[in-house]
C-alpha positions in Angstrom: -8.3 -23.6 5.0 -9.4 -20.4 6.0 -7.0 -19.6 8.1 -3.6 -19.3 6.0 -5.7 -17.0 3.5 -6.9 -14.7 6.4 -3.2 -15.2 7.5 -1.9 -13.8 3.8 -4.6 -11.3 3.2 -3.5 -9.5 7.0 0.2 -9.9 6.1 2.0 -6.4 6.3 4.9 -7.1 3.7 1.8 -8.3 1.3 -0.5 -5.1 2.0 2.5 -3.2 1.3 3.7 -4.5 -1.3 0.1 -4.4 -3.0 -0.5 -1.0 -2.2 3.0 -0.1 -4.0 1.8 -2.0 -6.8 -1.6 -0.4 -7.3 0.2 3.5 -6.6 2.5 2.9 -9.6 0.5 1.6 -12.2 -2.0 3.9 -11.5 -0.1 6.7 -11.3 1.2 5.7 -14.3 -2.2 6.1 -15.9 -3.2 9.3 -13.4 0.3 11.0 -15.3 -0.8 9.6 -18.5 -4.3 11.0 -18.6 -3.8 14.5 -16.6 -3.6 16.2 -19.5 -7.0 15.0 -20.9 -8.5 16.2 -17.6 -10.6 12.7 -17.9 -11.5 11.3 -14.4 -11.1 7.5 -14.3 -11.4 4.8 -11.9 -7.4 4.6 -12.0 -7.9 7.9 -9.6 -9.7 5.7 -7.1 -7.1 3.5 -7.1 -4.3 5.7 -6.4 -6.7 6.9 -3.1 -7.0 3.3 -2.6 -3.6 2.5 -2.8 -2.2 5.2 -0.5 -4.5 4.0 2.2 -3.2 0.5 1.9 0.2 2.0 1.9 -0.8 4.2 5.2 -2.3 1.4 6.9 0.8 -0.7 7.1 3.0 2.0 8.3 2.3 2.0 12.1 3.4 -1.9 11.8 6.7 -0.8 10.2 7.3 2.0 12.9 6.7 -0.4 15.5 9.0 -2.7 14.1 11.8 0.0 13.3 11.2 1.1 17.5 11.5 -2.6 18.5 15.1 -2.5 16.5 16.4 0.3 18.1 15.6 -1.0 21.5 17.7 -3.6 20.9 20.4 -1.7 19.6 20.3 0.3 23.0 
């Protein structure tokens, strides 16, 4: 059992896909309350959210050089 959840939870597409979710809804709130000047937890998650974003990167990289020694 535990090993197709540790399986989705280290999934790249998932991560990413997670992380995008987080950064635009709240960035939507970041925008929304920017004029306030209110801190909120919605500017953790944006932090949160890029890292997630960041952290998948290298795997997409990899995959993008593994392409193009293909095409070669």
């Amino acid at each position: 059992m535990a090993r197709p959840i540790k399986k989705f939870a280290e999934n790249v597409y998932v991560n990413f896909t997670a992380g995008l979710a987080l950064l635009i809804s709240s960035g939507v709130e970041v925008v929304r309350t920017v004029e306030e000047g209110a801190i909120g937890a919605h500017h953790g998650v944006v932090v949160f959210a890029i890292v997630q974003i960041l952290k998948t990167l290298p795997h997409f990289i990899h995959g993008a050089e593994e392409v193009s020694k293909i095409r070669d």
